[in-house]
C-alpha positions as CSV (number, residue, x, y, z in Angstrom):
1,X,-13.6,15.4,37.4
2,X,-13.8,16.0,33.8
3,X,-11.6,15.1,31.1
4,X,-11.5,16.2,27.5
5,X,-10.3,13.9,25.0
6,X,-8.8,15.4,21.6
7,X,-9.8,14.6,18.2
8,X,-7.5,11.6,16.8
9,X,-7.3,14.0,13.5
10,X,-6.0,17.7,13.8
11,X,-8.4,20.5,14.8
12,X,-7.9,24.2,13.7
13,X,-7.4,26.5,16.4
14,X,-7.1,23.1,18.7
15,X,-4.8,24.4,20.8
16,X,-6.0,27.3,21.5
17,X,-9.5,25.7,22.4
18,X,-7.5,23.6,24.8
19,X,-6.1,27.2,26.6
20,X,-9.3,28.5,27.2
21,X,-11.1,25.3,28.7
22,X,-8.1,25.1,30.7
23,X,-8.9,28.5,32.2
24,X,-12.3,27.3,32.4
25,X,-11.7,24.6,34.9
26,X,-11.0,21.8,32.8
27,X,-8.8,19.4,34.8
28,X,-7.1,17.2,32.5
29,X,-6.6,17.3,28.5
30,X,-5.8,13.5,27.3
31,X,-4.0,14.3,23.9
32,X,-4.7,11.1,21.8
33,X,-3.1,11.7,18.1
34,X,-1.2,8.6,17.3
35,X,-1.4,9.5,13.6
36,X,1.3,12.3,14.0
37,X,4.9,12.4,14.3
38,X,7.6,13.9,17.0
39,X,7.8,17.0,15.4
40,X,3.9,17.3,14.8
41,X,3.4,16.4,18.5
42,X,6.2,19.2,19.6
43,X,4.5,21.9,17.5
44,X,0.4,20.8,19.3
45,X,2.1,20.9,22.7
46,X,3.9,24.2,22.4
47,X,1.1,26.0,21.3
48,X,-0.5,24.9,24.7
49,X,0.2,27.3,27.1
50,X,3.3,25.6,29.5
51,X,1.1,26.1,32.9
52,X,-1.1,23.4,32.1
53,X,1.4,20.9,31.0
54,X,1.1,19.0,34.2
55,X,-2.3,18.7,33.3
56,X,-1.8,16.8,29.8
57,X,-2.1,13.3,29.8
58,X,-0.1,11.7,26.6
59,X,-1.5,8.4,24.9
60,X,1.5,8.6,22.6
61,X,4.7,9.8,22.0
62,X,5.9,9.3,25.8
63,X,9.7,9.8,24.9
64,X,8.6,13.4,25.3
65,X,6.5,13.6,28.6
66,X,9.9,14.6,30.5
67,X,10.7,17.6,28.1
68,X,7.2,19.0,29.0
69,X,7.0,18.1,32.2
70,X,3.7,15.6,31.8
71,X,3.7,13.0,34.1
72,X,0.4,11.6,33.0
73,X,0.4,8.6,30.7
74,X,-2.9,6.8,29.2
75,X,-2.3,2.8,28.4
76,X,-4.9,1.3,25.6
77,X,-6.7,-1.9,26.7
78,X,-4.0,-4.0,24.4
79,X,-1.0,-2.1,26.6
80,X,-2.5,-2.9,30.4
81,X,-3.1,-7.0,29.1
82,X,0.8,-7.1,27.6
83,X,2.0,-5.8,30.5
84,X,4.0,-2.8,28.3
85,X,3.1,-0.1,31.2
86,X,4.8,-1.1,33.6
87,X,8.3,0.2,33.0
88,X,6.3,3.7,33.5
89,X,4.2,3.1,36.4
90,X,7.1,4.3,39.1
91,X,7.7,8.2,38.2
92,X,4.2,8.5,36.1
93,X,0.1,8.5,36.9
94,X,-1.2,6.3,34.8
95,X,-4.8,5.5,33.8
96,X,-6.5,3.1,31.2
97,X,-9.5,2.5,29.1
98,X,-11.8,-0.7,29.9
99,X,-15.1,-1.4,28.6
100,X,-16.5,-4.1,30.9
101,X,-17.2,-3.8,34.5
102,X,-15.7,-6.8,35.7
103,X,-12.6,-6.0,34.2
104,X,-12.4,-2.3,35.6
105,X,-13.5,-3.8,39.1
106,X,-10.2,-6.3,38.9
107,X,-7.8,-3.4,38.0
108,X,-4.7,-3.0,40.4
109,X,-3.9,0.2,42.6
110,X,-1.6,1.1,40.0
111,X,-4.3,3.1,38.2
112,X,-5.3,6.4,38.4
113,X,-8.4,6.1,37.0
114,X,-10.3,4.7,33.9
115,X,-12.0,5.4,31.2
116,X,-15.6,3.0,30.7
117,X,-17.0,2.9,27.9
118,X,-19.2,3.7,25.9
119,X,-21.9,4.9,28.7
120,X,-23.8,6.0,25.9
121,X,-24.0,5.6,22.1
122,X,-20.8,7.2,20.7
123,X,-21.3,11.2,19.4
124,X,-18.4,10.9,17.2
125,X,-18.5,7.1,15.9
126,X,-22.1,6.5,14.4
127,X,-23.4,3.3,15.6
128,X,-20.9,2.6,18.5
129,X,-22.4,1.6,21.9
130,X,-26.1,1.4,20.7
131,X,-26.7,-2.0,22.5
132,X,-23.9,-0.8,25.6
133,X,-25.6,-2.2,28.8
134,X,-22.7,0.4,30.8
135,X,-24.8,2.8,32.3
136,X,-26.8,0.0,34.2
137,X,-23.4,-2.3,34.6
138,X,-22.1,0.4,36.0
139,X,-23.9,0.5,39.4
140,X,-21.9,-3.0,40.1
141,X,-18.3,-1.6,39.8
142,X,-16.5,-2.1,42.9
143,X,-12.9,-0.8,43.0
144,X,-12.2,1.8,46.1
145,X,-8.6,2.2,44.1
146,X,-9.8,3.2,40.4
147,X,-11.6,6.6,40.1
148,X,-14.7,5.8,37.1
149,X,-14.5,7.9,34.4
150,X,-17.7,7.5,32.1
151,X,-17.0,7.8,28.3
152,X,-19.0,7.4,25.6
153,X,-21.9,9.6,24.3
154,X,-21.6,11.8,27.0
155,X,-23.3,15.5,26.8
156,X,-24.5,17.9,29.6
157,X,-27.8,16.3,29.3
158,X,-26.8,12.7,30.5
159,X,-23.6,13.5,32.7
160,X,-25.8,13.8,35.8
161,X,-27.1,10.3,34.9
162,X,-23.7,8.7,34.1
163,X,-23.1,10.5,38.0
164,X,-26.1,8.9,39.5
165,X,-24.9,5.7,38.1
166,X,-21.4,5.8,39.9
167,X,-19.0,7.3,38.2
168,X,-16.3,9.6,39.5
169,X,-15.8,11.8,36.8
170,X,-16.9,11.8,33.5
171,X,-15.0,12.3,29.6
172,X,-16.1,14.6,27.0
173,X,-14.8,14.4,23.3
174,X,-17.7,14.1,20.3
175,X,-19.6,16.7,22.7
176,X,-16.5,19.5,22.6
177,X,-15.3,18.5,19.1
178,X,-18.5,17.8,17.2
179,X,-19.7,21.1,18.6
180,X,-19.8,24.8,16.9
181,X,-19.3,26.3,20.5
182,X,-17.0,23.9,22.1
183,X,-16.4,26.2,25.5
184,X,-20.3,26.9,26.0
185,X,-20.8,23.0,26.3
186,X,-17.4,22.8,28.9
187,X,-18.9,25.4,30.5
188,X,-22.7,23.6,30.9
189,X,-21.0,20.5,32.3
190,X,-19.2,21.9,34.3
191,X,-22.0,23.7,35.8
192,X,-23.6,20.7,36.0
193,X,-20.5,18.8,37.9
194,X,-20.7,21.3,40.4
195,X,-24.4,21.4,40.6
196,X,-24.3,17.5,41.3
């Protein structure tokens, strides 16, 4: 599996970037913009094209998942500990964000997956993850229920290595965002997913 994550701030042409790694073979697009409002949100997702909808997974702005038809939700760390996800969890897939091992490996069936992090030191925050001991925590995790979706640093040069190291699936966003050719590094992960 691989995720892309959006930029938190807004991306010319975004949208449209978003269209064509869909119809690369991008499986899910987690669209994390809590800085904008309804109407901002409305105007990102219709530019998308409807068909991949169901594959959009909101971090925000859930009162409008049923008007476009996502039934993927993503709950911050803060959201899973208060307990604020539940009232979703029936008609939704939900997944989270951890950044320990012990804590993904006690996560309930409830969740889709998770996001780990950072596997590597961050792309797109300077500094972050540095000192993360992930990639070698990682061969510990233990949860048959939770798919492991590595985050953090991750390129097409490491992803095999974040693989080797148990994860499921991995997420891309400094790598696709920070990048002048954003489909040309899709496209090299995912011929390394499939070359795994």
């Amino acid at each position: 599996m691989i995720i892309v994550i959006s930029s938190e701030e807004t991306i010319s042409n975004e949208a449209k970037v978003v269209n064509q790694l869909f119809l690369e073979g991008l499986d899910l697009f987690h669209v994390r913009k809590p800085f904008i409002n309804d109407h901002e949100m409305k105007g990102f997702l219709n530019q998308t094209n409807e068909s991949f909808w169901p594959q959009l997974v909101l971090h925000s702005h859930f009162e409008l998942a049923k008007e476009y038809g996502i039934s993927r939700l993503h709950f911050r760390e803060s959201d899973r500990i208060n307990g604020s996800y539940q009232m979703y969890v029936k008609e939704n897939m939900i997944s989270t964000s951890v950044h320990g091992i012990d804590t993904f490996n006690a996560l309930g069936q409830e969740w889709e997956y998770a996001f780990v992090s950072p596997f590597f030191p961050s792309i797109s925050k300077r500094g972050y993850g540095n000192e993360t001991t992930i990639l070698e925590d990682s061969k510990a995790s233990d949860n048959p229920n939770v798919k492991l979706v590595a985050l953090g640093g991750i390129t097409d040069k490491n992803m095999k290595e974040a693989l080797r190291a148990g994860a499921d699936g991995v997420a891309l966003l400094g790598a696709i965002w920070q990048s002048e050719n954003p489909l040309d590094i899709f496209q090299r992960c995912r011929e390394n997913k499939m070359n795994y």
